[in-house]
N, C-alpha and C positions, 0 to 999 in steps of 0.2 A: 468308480465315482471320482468325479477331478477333485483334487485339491482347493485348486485355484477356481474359483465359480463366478457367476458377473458380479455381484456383491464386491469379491474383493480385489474384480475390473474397477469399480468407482473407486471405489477407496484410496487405491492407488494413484487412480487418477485426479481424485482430490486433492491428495498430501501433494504430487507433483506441482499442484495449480498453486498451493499454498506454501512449496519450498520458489516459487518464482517470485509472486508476491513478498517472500520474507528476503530473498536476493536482489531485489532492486532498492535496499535501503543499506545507506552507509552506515558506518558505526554509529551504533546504538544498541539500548542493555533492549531485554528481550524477554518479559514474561512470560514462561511458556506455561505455568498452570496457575491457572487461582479456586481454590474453592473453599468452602466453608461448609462444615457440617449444618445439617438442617436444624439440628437445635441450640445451633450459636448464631446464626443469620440475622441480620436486621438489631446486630450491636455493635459495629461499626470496625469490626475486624477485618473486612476487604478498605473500606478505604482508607484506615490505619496503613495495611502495607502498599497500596497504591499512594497516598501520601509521602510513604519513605523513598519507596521507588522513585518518586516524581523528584524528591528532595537530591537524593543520589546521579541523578539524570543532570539536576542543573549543575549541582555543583562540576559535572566532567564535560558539559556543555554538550551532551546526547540528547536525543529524540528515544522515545519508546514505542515498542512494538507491543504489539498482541494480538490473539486471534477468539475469536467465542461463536461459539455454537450456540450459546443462550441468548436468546435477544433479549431478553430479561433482562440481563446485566449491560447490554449496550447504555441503556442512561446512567448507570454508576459508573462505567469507563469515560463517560461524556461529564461528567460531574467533575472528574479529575483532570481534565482536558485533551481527552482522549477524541480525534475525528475519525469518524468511520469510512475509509478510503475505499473501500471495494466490499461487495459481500460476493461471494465465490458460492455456487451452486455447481452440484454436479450430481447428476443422474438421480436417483433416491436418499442419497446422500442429506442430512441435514443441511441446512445453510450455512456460511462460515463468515464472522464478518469480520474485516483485517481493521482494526484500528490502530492510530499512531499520535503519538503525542510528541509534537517538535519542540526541538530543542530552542532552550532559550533565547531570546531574539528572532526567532525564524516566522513566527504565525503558523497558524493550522495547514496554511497552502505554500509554506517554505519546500524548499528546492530539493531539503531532504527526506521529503514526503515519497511512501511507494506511488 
């Protein structure tokens, strides 16, 4: 039996698709996980640390990155001012959608957008 099977053909070739999209943006902080237990949700502890995140971004004059598999959560990333730059599909693969929040003065279609 292989190791390696097409399953973790995509997979690879998802994360590849999503280390290019997270390479075509200049400095900026980089949320790589957000989550929240199911029975603390919907009490405002994600946009708490997105709030600080956002806080910490202007003050060093960064953009922010992130990526979500949840479309769910795309309107709370958009809440914070998060624009959703690309969503990346690949094979069986969930969808993955890159959003980016620029940096102060720049607009959602600022130059340091992926």
């Amino acid at each position: 039996a292989s190791l390696v099977g097409p399953r973790a053909l995509v997979a690879w070739k998802l994360l590849r698709r999503l280390d290019g999209a997270h390479a075509a943006v200049g400095p900026h902080l980089y949320v790589v996980h957000l989550a929240v237990a199911p029975a603390d949700r919907r009490r405002g502890h994600a946009s708490a640390l997105l709030e600080r995140v956002g806080v910490d971004a202007d003050l060093q004059g960064l953009g922010v990155y992130l990526e979500t598999a949840n479309p769910d959560a795309v309107p709370l990333y958009e809440r914070h001012g998060f624009a959703v730059r690309q969503v990346i599909r690949q094979g069986a693969a969930p969808p993955v959608w890159v959003l980016w929040r620029p940096p102060p003065g720049a607009g959602v279609t600022g130059s340091a957008c992926p």
